[in-house]
C-alpha positions in Angstrom: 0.0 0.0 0.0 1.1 3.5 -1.0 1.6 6.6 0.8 -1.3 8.0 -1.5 -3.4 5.0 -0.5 -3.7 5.6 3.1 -4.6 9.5 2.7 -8.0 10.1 4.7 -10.4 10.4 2.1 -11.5 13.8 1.4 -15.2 13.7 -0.2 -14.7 14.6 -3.7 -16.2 11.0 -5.1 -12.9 10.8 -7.5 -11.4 7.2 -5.8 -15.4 5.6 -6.3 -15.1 3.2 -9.3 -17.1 3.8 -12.4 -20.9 2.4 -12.7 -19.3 -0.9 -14.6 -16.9 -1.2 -11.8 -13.7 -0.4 -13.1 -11.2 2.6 -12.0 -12.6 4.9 -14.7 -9.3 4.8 -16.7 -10.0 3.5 -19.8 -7.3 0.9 -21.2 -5.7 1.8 -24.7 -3.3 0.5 -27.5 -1.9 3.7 -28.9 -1.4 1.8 -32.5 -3.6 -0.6 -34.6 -0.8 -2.7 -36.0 1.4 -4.9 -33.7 4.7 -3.2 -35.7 3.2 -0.1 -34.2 3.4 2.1 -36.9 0.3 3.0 -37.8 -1.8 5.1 -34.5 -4.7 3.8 -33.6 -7.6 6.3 -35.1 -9.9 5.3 -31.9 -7.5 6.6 -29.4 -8.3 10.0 -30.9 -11.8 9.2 -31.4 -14.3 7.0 -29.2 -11.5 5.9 -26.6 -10.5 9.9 -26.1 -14.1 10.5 -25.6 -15.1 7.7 -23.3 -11.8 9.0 -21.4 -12.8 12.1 -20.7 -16.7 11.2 -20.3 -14.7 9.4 -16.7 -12.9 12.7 -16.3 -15.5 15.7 -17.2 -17.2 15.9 -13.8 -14.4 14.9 -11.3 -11.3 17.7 -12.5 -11.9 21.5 -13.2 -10.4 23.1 -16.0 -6.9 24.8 -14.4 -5.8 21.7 -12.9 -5.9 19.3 -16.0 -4.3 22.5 -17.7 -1.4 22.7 -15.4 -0.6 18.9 -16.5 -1.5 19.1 -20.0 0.3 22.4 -20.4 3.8 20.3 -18.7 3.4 17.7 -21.4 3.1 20.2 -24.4 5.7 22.1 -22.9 8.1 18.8 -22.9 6.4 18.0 -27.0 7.8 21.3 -27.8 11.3 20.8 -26.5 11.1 17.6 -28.8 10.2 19.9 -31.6 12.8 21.7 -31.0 15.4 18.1 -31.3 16.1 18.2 -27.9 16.2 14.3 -27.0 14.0 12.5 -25.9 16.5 10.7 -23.1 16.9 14.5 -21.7 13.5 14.4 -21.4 12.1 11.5 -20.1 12.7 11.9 -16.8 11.1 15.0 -16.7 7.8 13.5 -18.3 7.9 10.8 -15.7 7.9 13.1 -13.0 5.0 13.9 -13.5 3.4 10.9 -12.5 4.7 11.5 -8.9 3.7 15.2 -9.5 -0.1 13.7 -10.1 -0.4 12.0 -6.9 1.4 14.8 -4.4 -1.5 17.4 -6.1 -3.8 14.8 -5.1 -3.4 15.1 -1.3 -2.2 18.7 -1.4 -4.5 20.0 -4.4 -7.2 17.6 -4.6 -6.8 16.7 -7.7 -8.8 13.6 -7.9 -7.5 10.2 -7.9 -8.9 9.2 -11.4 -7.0 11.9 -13.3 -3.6 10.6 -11.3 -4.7 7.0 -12.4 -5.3 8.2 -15.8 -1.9 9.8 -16.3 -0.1 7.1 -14.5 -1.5 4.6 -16.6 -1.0 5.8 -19.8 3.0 7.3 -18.7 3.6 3.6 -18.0 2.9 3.1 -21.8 5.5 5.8 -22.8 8.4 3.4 -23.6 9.7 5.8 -26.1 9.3 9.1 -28.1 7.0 7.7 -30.1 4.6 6.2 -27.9 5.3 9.9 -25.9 4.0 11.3 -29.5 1.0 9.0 -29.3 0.2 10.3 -25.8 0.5 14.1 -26.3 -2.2 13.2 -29.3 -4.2 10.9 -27.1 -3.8 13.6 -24.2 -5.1 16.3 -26.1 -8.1 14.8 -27.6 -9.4 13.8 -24.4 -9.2 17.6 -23.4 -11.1 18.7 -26.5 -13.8 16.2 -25.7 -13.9 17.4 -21.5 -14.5 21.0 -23.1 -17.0 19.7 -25.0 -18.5 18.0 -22.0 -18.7 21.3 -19.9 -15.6 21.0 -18.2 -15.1 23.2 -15.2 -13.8 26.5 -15.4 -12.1 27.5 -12.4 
């Protein structure tokens, strides 16, 4: 049992499962093809938009912003040829980053679950590509699902 396991829980519904029991992170393959070249449209499309149908009501807009604005902000560095091994670490401190916010921010367990999940996946720069994609089009659909302004 983790640290962020035994935190007294604070109300906001985000550790209660989803109605079909599961932890409200929805599982993804970020390509179609087992040579994993070609992305998988769904993860942009009906996977993103179940995602954030899990997400919508539990996170307000500035948190996820704060996270989603750190992964850009590493995508960019990449677009600038930084490498990727520079940057790793930094991307996977965010999972750790996720879980402190949760007991000191209350930002709710499901969006830490949800980037730990899918930062496990990242086993290179392009799977981290896949993610930023996958990433963003979950936002677009919270925003379409009245996601909290704050």
């Amino acid at each position: 049992m983790s640290a962020y396991d035994r935190r007294p829980e604070r109300g906001s519904g985000s550790d209660r499962p989803s109605p079909g029991g599961g932890t409200s992170v929805v599982e993804v393959q970020y390509y179609k093809d087992p040579g994993q070249k070609v992305l998988n449209p769904d993860l942009l499309d009906n996977l993103a938009e179940k995602q954030a149908g899990a997400l919508h009501d539990k996170i307000n807009s500035s948190q996820v912003r704060r996270f989603f604005g750190e992964v850009k902000s590493i995508y960019l560095c990449l677009q600038e040829n930084r490498p990727w091994s520079d940057l790793e670490p930094r991307f996977r401190m965010l999972k750790s980053r996720a879980y402190y916010a949760s007991g000191t921010q209350r930002i709710p367990r499901v969006f830490c679950d949800f980037l730990a999940t899918n930062i496990d996946k990242v086993k290179n720069e392009k799977d981290f590509r896949a993610f930023v994609q996958y990433f963003e089009a979950v936002l677009g659909f919270m925003y379409g699902k009245g996601l909290v302004t704050k």
